[in-house]
N, C-alpha and C positions, 0 to 999 in steps of 0.2 A: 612629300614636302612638309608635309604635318609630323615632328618626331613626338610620339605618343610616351615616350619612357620619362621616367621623373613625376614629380607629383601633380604638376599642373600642363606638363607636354608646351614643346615650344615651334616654332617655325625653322626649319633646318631649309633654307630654298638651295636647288643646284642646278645650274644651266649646264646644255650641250655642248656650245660653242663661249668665246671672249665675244662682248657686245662692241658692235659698229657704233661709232659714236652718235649715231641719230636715235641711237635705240636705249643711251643712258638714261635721259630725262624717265622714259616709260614704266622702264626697273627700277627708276630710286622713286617713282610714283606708286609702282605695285609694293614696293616693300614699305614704302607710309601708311600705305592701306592696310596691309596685313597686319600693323605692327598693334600692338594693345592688343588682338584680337586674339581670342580662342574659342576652340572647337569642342564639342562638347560628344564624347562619342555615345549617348545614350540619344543622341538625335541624329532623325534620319531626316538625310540631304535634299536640299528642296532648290528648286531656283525660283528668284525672287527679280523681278524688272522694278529698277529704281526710279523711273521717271513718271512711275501713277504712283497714287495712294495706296492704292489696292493690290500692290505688288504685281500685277497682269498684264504681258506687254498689248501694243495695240499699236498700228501704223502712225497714228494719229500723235503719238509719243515720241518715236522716234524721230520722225520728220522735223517737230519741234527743238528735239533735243540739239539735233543737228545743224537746225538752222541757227539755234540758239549761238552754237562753238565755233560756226565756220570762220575761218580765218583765210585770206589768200596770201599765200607765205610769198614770200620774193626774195631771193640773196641780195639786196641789196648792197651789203654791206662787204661781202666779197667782190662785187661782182667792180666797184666803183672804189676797188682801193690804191692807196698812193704808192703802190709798190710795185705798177706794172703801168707800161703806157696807156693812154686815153685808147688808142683805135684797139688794144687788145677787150679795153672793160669793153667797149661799142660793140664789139666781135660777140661776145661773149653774151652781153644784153641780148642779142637778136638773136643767139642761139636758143638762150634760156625760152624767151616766146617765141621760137621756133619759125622765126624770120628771115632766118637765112636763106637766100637763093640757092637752095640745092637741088636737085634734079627733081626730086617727087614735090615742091613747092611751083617748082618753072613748068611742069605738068599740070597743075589747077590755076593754072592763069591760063591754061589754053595753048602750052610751047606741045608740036609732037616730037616728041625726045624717048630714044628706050633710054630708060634708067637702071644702071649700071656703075655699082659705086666705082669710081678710078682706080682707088690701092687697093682694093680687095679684089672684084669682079666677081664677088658671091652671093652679093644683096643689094636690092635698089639702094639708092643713096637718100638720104635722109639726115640730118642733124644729129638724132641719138644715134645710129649708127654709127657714124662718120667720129665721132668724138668719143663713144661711148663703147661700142662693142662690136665692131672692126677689129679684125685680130691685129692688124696691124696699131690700132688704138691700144688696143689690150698689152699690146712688148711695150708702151710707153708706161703704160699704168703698172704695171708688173715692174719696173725699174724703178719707178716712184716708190713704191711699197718696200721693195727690195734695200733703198735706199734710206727709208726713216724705219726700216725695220717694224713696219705694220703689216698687218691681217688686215683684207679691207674685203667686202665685198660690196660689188658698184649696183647703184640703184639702175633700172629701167630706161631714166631720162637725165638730160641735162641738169633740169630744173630741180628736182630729187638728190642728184647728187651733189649741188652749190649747197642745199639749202641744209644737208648731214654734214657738210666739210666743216668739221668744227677744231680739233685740232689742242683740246684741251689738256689734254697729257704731257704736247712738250714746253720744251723751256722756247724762253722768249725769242730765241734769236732761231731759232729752228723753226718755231709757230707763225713767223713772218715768212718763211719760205715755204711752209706747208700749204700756205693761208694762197698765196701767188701761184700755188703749183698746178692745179688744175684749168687756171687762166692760160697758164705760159704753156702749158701740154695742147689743150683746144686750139692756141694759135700756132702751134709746131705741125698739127696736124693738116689746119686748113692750109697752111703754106705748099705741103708738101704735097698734097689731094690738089692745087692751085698746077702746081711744078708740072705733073702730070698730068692734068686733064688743056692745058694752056700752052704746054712748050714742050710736051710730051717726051717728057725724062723717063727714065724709066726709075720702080718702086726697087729705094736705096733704105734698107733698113738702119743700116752702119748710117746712114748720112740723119738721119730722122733720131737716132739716138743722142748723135753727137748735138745737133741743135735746138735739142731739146736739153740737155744736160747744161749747155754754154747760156742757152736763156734764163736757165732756173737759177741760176749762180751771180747771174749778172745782177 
């Protein structure tokens, strides 16, 4: 990372992968910090904890530091936009805080239910699954990417991935549909997870494309 050649050696930095857009802010942070700085190779490497005087970490530091930064992040701003209807943001809010009536929710209120997600049948049912990492969630998310021609990889939770969906690279009229596309996916699926667990259709992948496609467009 440190190129040595030249008279005073400069910062050459190279990544593995293209950076997810939750991970821009962190990069254009590391490269602030690096920047004016050099290295001096007549010195040898030390680590240094910035939150004492005395450079030494201690529990008692950290703990601080942390409470100091903590923030609770909320998509609000996705989640309540004028680009999709009210009951999809409402959908979507009680995802995010993990509100939803899904089978491992209706189990801690005391339902005895086996939990058994509907479209998959390979993982209890849950919220992140269900929208998130459900293969058959994952043919929608792979379409989505497919179609703005992005690299994405998807965080763990709901909440994680409103709160990365940032969409700064495109142009206007495409960043409005980028911005709605993960609203209009979360309710394509719970329709279809509804279709089947309700009126017991059977899992139409062709059908779950199409209404998802004709939502995002609309």
């Amino acid at each position: 990372m440190w190129d040595s050649l030249g008279v005073e050696g400069a910062w050459s930095p190279s990544f593995s992968r293209p950076f997810n857009d939750w991970e821009v802010g962190e990069v254009e942070r590391l490269l602030l910090t690096i920047r004016g700085r050099r290295l001096n190779p007549l010195l040898e490497d030390r680590m240094q904890w910035k939150e004492t005087k005395d450079g030494f970490f201690s529990v008692k530091s950290l703990y601080n530091a942390l409470d100091s930064r903590r923030v609770d992040q909320f998509p609000n701003r996705i989640i309540w936009s004028s680009c999709v209807p009210t009951k999809v943001s409402f959908f979507t809010w009680e995802a995010t805080w993990g509100k939803v009536l899904t089978l491992d929710q209706l189990k801690k209120r005391g339902r005895f239910l086996a939990n058994r997600y509907f479209l998959c049948c390979e993982e209890e049912e849950s919220i992140d699954h269900i929208l998130i990492h459900c293969t058959k969630a994952r043919v929608l998310w792979e379409l989505l990417f497919a179609l703005f021609g992005v690299s994405w990889i998807l965080p763990l939770s709901v909440r994680e991935t409103l709160i990365g969906w940032c969409g700064s690279n495109l142009d206007k009229k495409r960043r409005k549909v980028w911005k709605a596309a993960p609203l209009c996916l979360f309710w394509t699926v719970w329709k279809e997870r509804n279709r089947i667990a309700f009126d017991n259709e059977e899992v139409s992948i062709h059908r779950l494309k199409n209404s998802f496609v004709c939502n995002l467009w609309l």
